[in-house]
C-alpha positions in Angstrom: 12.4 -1.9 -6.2 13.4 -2.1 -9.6 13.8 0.5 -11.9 11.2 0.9 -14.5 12.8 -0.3 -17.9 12.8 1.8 -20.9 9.8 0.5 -23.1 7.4 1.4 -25.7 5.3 4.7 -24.4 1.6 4.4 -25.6 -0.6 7.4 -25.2 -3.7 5.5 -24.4 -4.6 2.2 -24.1 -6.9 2.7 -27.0 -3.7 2.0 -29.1 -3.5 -2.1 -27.4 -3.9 -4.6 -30.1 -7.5 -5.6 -30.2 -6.1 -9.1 -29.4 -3.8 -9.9 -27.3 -2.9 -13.4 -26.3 -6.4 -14.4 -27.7 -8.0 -12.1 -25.0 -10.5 -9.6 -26.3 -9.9 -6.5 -24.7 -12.6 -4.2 -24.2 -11.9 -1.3 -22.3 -13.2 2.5 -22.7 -10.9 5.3 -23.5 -8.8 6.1 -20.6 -8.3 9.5 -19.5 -8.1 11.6 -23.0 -11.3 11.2 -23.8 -13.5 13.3 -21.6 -12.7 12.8 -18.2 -10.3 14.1 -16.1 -7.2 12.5 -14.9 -6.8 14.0 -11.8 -10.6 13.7 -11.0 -10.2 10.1 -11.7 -6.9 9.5 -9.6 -8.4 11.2 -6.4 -11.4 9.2 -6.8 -9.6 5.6 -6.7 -7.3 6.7 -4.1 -10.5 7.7 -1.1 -11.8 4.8 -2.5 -8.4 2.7 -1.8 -7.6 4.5 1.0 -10.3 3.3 2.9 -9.5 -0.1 2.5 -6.2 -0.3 3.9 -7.6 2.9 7.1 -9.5 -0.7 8.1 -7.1 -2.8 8.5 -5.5 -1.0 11.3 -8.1 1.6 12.9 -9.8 -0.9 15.5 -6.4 -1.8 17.0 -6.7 1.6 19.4 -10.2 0.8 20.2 -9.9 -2.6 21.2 -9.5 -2.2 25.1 -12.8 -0.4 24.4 -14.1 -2.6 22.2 -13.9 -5.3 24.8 -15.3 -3.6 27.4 -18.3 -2.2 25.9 -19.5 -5.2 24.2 -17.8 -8.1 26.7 -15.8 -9.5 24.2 -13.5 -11.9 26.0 -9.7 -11.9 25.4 -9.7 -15.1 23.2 -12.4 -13.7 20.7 -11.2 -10.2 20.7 -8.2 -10.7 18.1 -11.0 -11.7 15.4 -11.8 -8.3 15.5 -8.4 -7.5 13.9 -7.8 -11.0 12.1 -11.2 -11.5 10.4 -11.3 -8.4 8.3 -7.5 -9.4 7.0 -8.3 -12.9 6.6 -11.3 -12.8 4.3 -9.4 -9.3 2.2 -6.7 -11.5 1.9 -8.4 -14.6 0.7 -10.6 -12.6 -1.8 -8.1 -10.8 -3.5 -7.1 -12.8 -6.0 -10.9 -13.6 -7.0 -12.3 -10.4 -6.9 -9.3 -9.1 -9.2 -10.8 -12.0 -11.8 -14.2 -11.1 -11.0 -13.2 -7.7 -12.1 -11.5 -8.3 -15.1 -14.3 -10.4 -16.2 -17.4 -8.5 -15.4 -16.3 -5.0 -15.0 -14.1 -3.1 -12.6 -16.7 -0.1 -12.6 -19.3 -2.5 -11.5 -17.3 -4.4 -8.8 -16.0 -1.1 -7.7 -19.4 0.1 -7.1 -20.5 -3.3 -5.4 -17.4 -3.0 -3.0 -18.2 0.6 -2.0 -21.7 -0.5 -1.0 -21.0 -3.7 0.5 -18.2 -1.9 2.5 -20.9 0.6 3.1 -23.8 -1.9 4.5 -21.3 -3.6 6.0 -19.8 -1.0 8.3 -23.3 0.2 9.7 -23.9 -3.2 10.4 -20.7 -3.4 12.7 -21.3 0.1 13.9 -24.8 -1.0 15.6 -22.7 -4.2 16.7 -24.1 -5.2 20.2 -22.3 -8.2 20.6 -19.0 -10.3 19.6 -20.7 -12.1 17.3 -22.1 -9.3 15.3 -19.3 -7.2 15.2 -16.7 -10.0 13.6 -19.3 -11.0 10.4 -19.4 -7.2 10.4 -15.8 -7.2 9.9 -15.8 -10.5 7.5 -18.7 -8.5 5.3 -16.4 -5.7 5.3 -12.7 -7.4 3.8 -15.3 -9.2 1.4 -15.8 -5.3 0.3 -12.7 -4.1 0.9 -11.6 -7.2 -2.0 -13.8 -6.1 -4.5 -12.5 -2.2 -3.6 -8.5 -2.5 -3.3 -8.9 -5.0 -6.6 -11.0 -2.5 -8.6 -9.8 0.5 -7.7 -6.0 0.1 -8.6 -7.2 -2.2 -11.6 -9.0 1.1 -13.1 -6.0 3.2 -11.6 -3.8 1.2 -14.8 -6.5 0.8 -17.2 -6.3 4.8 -16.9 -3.2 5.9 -17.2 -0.7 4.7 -19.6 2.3 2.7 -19.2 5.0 5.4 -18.5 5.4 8.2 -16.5 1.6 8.9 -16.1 0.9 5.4 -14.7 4.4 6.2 -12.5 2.8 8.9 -10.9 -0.5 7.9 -10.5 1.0 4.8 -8.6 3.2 7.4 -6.7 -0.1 8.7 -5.5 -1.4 5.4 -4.8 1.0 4.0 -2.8 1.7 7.0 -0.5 -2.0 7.1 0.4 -1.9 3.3 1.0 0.7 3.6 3.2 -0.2 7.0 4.9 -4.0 5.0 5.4 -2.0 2.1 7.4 -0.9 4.6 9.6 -3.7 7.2 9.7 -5.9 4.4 10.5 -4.3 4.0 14.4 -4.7 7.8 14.8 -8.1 8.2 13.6 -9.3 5.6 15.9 -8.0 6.5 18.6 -9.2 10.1 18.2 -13.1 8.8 17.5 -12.6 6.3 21.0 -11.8 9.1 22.7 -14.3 11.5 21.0 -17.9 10.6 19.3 -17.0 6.5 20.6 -15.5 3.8 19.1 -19.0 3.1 16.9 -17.9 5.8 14.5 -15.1 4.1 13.7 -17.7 2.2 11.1 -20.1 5.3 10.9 -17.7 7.0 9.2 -17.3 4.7 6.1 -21.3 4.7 5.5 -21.9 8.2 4.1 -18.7 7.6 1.9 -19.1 3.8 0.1 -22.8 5.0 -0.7 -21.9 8.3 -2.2 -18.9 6.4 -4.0 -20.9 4.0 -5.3 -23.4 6.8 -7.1 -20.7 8.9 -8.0 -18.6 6.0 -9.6 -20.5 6.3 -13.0 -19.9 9.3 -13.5 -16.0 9.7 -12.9 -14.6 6.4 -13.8 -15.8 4.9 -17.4 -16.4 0.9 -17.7 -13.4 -1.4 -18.8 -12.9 -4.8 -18.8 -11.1 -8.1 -20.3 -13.9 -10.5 -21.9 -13.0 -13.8 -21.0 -11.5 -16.5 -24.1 -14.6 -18.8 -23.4 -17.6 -19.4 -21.3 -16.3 -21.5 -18.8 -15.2 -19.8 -15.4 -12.4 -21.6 -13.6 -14.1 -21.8 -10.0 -12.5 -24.6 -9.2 -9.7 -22.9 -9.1 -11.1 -19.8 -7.5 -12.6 -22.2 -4.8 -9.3 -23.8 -4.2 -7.4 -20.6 -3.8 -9.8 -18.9 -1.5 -10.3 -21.7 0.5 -6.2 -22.2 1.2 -5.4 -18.5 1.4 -8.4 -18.0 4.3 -7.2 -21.4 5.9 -4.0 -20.0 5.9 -4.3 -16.6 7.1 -7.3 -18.0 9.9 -4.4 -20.8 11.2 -1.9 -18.0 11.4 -3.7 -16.0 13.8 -4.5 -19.0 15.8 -1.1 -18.9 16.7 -1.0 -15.3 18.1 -4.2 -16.2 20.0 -3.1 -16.4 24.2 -5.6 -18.9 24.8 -2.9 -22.3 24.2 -5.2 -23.5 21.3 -4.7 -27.2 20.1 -1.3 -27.8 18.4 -3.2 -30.4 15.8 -5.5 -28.0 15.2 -3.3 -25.7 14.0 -1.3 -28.3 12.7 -3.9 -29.6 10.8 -5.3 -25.8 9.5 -1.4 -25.5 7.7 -1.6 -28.8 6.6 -4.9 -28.4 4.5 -4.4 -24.6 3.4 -1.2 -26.3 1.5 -2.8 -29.1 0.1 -5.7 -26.7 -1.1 -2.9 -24.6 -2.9 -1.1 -27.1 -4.3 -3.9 -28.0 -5.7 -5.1 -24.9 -7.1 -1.3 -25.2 -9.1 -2.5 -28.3 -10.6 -5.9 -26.7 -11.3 -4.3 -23.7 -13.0 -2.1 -25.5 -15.0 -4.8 -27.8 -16.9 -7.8 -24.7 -16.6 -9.0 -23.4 -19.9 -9.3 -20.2 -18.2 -7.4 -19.8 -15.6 -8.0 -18.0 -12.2 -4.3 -16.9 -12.8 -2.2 -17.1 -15.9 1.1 -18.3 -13.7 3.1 -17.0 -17.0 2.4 -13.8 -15.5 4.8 -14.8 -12.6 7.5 -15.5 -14.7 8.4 -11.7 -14.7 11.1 -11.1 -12.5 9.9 -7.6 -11.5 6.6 -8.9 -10.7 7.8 -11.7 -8.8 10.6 -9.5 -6.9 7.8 -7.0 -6.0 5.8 -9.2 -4.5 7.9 -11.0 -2.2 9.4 -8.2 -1.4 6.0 -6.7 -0.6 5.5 -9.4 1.9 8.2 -8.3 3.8 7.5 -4.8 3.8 3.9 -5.3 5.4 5.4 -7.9 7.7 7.4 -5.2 8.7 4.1 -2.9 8.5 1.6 -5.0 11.0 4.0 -5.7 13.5 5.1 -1.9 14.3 1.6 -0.5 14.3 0.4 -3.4 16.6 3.1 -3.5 18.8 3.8 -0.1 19.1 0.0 0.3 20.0 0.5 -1.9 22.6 4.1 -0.6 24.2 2.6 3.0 24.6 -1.0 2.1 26.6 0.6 -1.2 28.2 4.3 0.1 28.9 3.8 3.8 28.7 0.2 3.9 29.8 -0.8 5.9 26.6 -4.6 6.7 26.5 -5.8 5.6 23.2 -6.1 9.2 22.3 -2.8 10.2 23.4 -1.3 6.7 21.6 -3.4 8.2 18.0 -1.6 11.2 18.4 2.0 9.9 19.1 1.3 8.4 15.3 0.5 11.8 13.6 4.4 12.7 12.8 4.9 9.1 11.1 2.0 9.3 9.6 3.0 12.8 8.0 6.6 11.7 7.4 5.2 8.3 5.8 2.9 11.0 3.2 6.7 13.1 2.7 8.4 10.1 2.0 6.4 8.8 -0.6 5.5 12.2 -2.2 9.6 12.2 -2.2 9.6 8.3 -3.5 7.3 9.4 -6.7 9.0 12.0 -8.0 12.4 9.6 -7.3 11.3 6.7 -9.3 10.8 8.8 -12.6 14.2 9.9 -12.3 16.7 7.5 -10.9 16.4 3.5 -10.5 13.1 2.4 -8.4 16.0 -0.2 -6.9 18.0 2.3 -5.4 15.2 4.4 -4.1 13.5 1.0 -3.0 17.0 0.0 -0.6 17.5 3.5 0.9 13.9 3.1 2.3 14.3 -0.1 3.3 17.5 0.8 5.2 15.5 3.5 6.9 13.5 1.1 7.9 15.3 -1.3 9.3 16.9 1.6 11.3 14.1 3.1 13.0 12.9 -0.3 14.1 16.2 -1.0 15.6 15.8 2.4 17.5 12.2 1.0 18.7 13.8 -2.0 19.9 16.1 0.0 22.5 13.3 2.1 23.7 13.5 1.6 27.3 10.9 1.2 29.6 10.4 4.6 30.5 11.0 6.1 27.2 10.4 9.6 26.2 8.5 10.3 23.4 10.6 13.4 21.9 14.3 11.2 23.0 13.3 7.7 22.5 9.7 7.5 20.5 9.6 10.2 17.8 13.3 9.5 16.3 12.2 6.1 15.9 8.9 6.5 14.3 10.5 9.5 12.0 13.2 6.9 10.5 10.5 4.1 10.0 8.1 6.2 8.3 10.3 7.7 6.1 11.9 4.7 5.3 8.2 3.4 4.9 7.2 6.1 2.4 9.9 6.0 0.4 8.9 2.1 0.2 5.5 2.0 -0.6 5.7 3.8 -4.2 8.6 1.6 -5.7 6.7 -1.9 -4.8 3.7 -0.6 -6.2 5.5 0.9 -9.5 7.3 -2.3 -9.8 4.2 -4.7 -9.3 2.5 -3.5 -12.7 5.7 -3.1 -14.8 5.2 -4.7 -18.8 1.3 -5.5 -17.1 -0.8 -5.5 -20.1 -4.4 -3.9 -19.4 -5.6 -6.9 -19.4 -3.5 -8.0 -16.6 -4.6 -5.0 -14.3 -6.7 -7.0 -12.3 -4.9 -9.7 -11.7 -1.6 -7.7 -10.7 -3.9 -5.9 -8.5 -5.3 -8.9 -6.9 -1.6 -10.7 -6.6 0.5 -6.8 -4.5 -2.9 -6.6 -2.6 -2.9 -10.4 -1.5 1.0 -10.2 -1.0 0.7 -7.2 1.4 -2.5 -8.9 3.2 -0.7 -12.3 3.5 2.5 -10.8 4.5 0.7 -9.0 7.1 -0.6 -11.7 8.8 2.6 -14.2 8.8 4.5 -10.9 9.8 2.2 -10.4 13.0 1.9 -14.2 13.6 5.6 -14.6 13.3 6.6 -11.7 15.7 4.1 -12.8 18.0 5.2 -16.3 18.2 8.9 -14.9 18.7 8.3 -12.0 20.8 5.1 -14.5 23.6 7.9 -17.7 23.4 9.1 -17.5 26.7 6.2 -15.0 28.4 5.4 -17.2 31.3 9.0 -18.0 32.0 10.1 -13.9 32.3 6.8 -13.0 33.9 7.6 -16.0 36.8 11.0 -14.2 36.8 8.8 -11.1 38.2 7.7 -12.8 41.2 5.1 -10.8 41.1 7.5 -7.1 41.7 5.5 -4.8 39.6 8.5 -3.1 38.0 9.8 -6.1 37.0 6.5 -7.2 35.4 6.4 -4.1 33.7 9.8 -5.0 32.1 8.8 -8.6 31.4 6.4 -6.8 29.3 8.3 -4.4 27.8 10.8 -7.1 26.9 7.9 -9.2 24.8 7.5 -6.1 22.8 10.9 -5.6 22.2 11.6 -9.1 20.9 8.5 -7.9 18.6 10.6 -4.9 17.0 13.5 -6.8 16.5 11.0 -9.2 14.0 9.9 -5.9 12.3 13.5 -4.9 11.5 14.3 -8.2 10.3 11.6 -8.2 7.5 12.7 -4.9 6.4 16.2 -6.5 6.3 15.1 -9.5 4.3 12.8 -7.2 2.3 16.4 -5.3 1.8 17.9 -8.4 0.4 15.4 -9.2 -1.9 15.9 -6.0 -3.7 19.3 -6.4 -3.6 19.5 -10.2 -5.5 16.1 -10.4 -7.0 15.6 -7.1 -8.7 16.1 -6.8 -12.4 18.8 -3.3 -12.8 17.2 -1.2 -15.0 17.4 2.6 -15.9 14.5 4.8 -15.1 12.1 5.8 -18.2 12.0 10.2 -17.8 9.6 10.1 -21.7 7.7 12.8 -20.5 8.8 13.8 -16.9 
């Protein structure tokens, strides 16, 4: 994305004006003063990592899923779309919750509500059950992502120390995305799919206890005692009405038109008004100065794309290997294990990059790579060999991914003041969750728009079926390159040019 412009180096945040913008800042000493950086940086990043290994490490299990607890086919994409849609909703509010009240404190309440949360869906005995389970749990996963990378700024200082520790950040962000698809299908085919929640219990609760004693307090006081939850109401509201109407139209059940029609309709009267809302609040929900910045605004957008990009190939490509290529789940969590090491390479490449030449350029090559190995998904035929057809493919896209992940997340919280932290964090996390979900409704609806025609085509000729299917898929790829292409151009017209800052490299 872009490069990170030269600007005043601070070596704590100690040394921010006591008031800035008529916001009180109260934060403690970041990492100088007794605790250690690295300590601190691994910390945020399990608990971060977690967060994002959810949003993908069902998608395996679900044939399982369905079977075990009769789930029927209409109500089994809530299982997916229910943990993204209430993340991506709560973003924005949990970052101000954070700010606000402390990002110790809602880090510790996400860890534990995650926690809960996950036994609850692990003990899951019917369809019901399992999707609250899965609401309860992107309701934690908001306060987490929010938290964690708030504290992640508040403890480092703008610079090449805030660089790196976003370097880390993002490539375990991005490595989680595609972890998550292995690891669940090696626990399906292992212990069983219920320990594909276990798992997160024993970790949230020790979290939570350890959290005081790694990560110190900070937070922004707010300028009144007013609360803007109108706003907050508004904005929740539209961005879950939004996300919940978009995966109506992946559902294969024909739902109403008007119903879907009418979902759109209110989620963008609800954020129009939250505009108006925000504009006349004494304390906003979001200062929209803050999108003024062009890096900000360039990051974002672009990070939209990028996840687009994201949710389509992991779902897809889930899907051609057991459906096409009739992958077990545990063979399918495997054939992820070299992108999900070449995504980790990437972006341990991508963070030392963006130190030393423009984020920009290191931003477009991944993008490129991205685009490419998509386009080599999109020819795979429909007997395709892993080692020929599969692993070049995934080897481009998660390199290309990798190198992607660290420049958006550097970019997203350039010139953020630390009283900003939370609200940057809340704005990447909900671009990535949003742009998930339109990128996976928008593929969908692309790649299922003419299903019954090809499948009629078939006349029933297994072979051809198969291809009818593996055509769908196809179309699907071809969406995922085209968000990494239009993720490409916004770097390219969007993103300020700036030189890298190497104070301290």
């Amino acid at each position: 994305m872009c490069a990170v412009a030269r600007r005043r180096s601070r070596s704590t945040f100690m040394s921010i004006p006591e008031s800035v913008r008529g916001t009180v800042v109260r934060s403690s000493p970041p990492t100088g003063s007794g605790r250690r950086p690295g300590l601190i940086l691994a910390f945020l990043s399990i608990a971060g990592f977690m967060t994002f290994l959810d949003v993908s490490i069902v998608n395996v299990a679900l044939p399982t899923i369905e079977d075990k607890l009769d789930i029927s086919a209409t109500r089994l994409p809530y299982v997916v779309t229910t943990y993204g849609m209430v993340l991506g909703g709560f973003l924005l509010l949990c970052g101000r919750l954070a700010d606000t009240y402390g990002r110790r404190l809602m880090l510790q309440t996400g860890l534990t509500l995650f926690a809960l949360s996950s036994l609850l869906g692990g003990f899951a005995q019917e369809a019901v059950q399992l999707i609250v389970a899965r609401g309860l749990q992107g309701l934690g996963a908001a306060f987490l992502a929010t938290s964690a990378l708030s504290l992640l700024t508040s403890s480092f200082p703008e610079g090449p120390a805030r660089t790196r520790a976003l370097g880390v950040w993002g490539s375990l962000s991005g490595v989680a995305s595609v972890a998550g698809v292995t690891l669940g299908g090696l626990l399906t085919d292992g212990p069983g799919w219920r320990w594909i929640f276990f798992i997160n219990v024993p970790i949230g609760l020790l979290g939570a206890l350890l959290a005081p004693g790694v990560v110190n307090e900070s937070r922004a006081d707010r300028r009144s005692s007013s609360f803007d939850l109108a706003g907050a109401v508004t904005l929740t509201a539209g961005l879950v009405l939004l996300i919940f109407s978009l995966g109506q139209t992946v559902d294969d059940s024909d739902p109403p038109v008007g119903l879907i029609a009418a979902g759109f309709t209110v989620s963008a009267l609800l954020l129009g008004a939250f505009l108006l809302i925000e504009r006349r609040a004494r304390d906003p929900l979001i200062t929209l100065g803050i999108l003024r910045r062009p890096s900000l605004r360039a990051a974002n957008l672009a990070a939209v794309l990028l996840f687009g990009n994201v949710v389509t190939l992991f779902f897809f490509a889930s899907l051609f290997m057991q459906q096409v290529l009739d992958y077990s789940p545990l063979r399918t969590g495997l054939a992820y294990v070299p992108l999900a090491v070449i995504v980790a390479v990437g972006a341990g490449i991508a963070a030392q990059l963006v130190t030393r030449v423009p984020v920009g350029l290191v931003l477009m090559i991944g993008l490129l790579l991205t685009v490419g190995g998509m386009l080599l998904l999109f020819r795979a035929p429909v007997d395709a060999s892993y080692p020929v057809d599969l692993l070049p493919a995934f080897l481009g896209t998660g390199l290309g991914l990798g190198l992607s992940f660290v420049p958006i997340q550097v970019v997203a919280f350039t010139g953020v003041r630390e009283h900003e932290s939370g609200l940057a964090a809340g704005l990447i996390n909900t671009s990535q969750e949003v742009g998930g979900a339109i990128g996976l409704a928008v593929a969908a609806t692309y790649a299922f728009r003419d299903l019954a025609e090809r499948t009629d085509r078939a006349h029933g000729v297994p072979a051809l079926v198969h291809q009818a299917r593996a055509d769908v898929f196809h179309d699907a790829f071809l969406a995922g390159a085209f968000f990494a292409a239009a993720a490409l151009l916004v770097t390219l017209v969007l993103l300020p040019r700036t030189r890298p800052d190497r104070t301290g490299v």
